[in-house]
N, C-alpha and C positions, 0 to 999 in steps of 0.2 A: 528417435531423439528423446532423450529423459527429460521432464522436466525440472526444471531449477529448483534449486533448494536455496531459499531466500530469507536472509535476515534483515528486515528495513525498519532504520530510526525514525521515527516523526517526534523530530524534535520541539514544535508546535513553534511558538512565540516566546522560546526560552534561548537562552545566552545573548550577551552581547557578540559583535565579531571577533574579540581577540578571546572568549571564553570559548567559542565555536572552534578556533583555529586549536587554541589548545587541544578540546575535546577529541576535533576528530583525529589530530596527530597522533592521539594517544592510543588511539582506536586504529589509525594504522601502523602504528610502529605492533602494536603486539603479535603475538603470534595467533594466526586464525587461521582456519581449513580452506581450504583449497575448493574443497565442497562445495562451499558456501556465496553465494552472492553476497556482498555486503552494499546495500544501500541507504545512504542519507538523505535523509527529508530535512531539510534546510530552509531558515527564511529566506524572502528574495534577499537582503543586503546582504547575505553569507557569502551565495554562491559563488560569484566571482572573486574572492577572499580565496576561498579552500579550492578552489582551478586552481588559483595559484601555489598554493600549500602543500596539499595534497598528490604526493609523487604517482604517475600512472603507474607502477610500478606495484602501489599497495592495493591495486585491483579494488577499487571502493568508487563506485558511482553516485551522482546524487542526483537528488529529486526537488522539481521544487512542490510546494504544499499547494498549490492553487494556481489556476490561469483563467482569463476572461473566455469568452464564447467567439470574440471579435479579434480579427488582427487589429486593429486600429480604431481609433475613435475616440470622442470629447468625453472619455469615464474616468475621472479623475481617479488617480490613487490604486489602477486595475495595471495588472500585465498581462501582456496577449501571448499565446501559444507561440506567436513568431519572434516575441524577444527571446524566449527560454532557447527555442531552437537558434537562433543566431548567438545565443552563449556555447552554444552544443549541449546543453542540461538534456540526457538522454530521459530522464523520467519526471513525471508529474503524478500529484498525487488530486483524483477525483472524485468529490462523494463523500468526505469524511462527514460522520455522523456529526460531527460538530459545525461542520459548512450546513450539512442539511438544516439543522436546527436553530443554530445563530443567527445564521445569513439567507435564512427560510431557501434554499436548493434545491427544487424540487425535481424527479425525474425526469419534466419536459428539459427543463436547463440545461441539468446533467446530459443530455441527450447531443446535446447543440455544443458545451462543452468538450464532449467526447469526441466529438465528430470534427473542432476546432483542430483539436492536438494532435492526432492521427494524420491530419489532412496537413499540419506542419512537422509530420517525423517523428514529433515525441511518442515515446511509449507510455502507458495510463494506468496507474497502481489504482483499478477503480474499485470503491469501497461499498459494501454493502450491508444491512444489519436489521435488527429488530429489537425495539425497547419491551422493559419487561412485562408492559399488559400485553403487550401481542405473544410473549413468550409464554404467559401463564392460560392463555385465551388457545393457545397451541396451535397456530394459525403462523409462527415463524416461519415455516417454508414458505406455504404461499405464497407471504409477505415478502421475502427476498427475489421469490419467483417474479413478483410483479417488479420490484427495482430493476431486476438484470432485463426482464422482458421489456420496459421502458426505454432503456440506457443501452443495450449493448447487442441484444438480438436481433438488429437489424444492420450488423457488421458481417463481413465476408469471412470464410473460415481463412484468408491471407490475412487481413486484419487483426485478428483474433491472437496474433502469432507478436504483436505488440500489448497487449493485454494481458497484466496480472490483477486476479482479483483479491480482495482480503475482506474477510466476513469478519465483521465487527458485531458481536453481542453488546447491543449498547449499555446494559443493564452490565454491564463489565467492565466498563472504562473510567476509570478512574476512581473506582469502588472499592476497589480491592476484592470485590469476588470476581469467580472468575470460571468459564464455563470448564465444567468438566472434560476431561480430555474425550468420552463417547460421547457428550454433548458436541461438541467440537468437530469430533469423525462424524457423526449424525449429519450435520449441515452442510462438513465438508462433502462429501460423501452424495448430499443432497442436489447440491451447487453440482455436480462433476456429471451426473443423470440429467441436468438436465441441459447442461453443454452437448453431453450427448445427443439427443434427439435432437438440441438444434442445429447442432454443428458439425456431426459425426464424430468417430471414434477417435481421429488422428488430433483436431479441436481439442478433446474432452480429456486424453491422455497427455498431453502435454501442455496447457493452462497450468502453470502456479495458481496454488489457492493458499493462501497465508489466515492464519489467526489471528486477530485484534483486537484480546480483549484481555489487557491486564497481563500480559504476560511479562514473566520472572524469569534466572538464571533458575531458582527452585522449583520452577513446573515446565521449562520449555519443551526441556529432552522427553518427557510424558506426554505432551503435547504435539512436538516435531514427530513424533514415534509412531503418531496414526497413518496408517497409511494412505489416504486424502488431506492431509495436511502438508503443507509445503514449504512451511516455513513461519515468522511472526512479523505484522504492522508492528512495531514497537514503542510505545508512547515513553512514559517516564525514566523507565530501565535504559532506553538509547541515551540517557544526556549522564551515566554513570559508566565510564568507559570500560571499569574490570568487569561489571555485570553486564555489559553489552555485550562483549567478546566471548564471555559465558554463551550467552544465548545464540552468538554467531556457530560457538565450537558445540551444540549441542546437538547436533544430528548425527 
């Protein structure tokens, strides 16, 4: 089996719902590869908005950005992995370097997190990354080695077969720099060795590993092009519907 070739919006905490509904319309009327996975990172008030909007027809799944650890319980203002899967929200997004750092997420959470979603059907865009002293300090792998060895290495290789990961250079998000595309295969490349040894060849070869850092219609297809690279997390570029579809057709 090949692994997927993935273009996912995270559209954060941007649009209202009728700017959403437009967005994504636009995004499925256009014409887009067949190739391509196209998924929407949406906030919670969207999703049930664009189910309805959104023809299955345009092959476009969404995600929601975050879920609790708990199915239930007195957390005000949290959603549990069992509302997303009783909307049928096939994906959720876990990890993002901005949960970690806002919302202090640390990889014991993330762990209980992960282990929430999975155990209610959802599939897990789980995110991974390194800020720029750890990149300059050259200690990035490690550092990611230790997130995934927290978060995800102690999932089944059947498990694993709901798991995409996306390597987020944080020192790239929202910066406008943006890691080099051998930067990029480097990590990718790194990420994929060491699925391997945990989880055998069949694990290691077919994981999506998506880029996360700043990516453009003007550097995807350089970017999509490494061969460990699987595709883009897509931050700001997702909420520009002609430049999105770039980056969906850039493979």
């Amino acid at each position: 089996m090949a692994r997927k070739q993935i273009a996912a919006g995270n559209w954060k905490m941007n649009t209202t719902i009728s700017e959403g509904v437009e967005l994504a319309q636009a995004i499925a009327s256009a014409q887009r590869s067949d190739q391509t996975l196209t998924i929407l990172g949406v906030p919670f008030t969207h999703i049930y908005p664009l189910q309805k909007k959104i023809k299955a027809s345009s092959k476009i799944l969404l995600a929601a950005q975050n879920c609790h650890h708990l199915k239930s319980g007195a957390y005000t203002g949290e959603i549990s992995p069992t509302m997303l899967a009783a909307m049928k929200v096939p994906y959720v997004i876990l990890g993002h370097s901005e949960r970690r750092e806002y919302n202090h997420e640390d990889n014991a959470l993330l762990s209980l997190k992960l282990r929430a979603a999975l155990d209610s059907g959802l599939k897990v865009i789980f995110c991974c990354g390194e800020a720029l002293d750890i990149r300059k300090s050259g200690e990035h792998i490690s550092y990611v080695k230790s997130q995934l060895a927290a978060s995800i290495f102690h999932l089944s290789a059947q498990e694993m077969k709901n798991i995409v990961i996306a390597y987020e250079p944080i020192w790239a998000i929202g910066t406008g720099e943006t890691a080099s595309p051998a930067q990029a295969q480097e990590m990718h490349e790194a990420i994929r060795k060491m699925l391997l040894k945990q989880f055998g060849k069949r694990v290691a070869e077919n994981t999506s590993i998506l880029y996360g850092g700043s990516v453009k219609a003007s550097n995807a297809k350089e970017i999509f092009g490494q061969p460990d690279v699987d595709g883009g997390l897509v931050g700001g570029a997702s909420l520009n519907a002609a430049e999105f579809v770039q980056i969906i057709n850039a493979f």
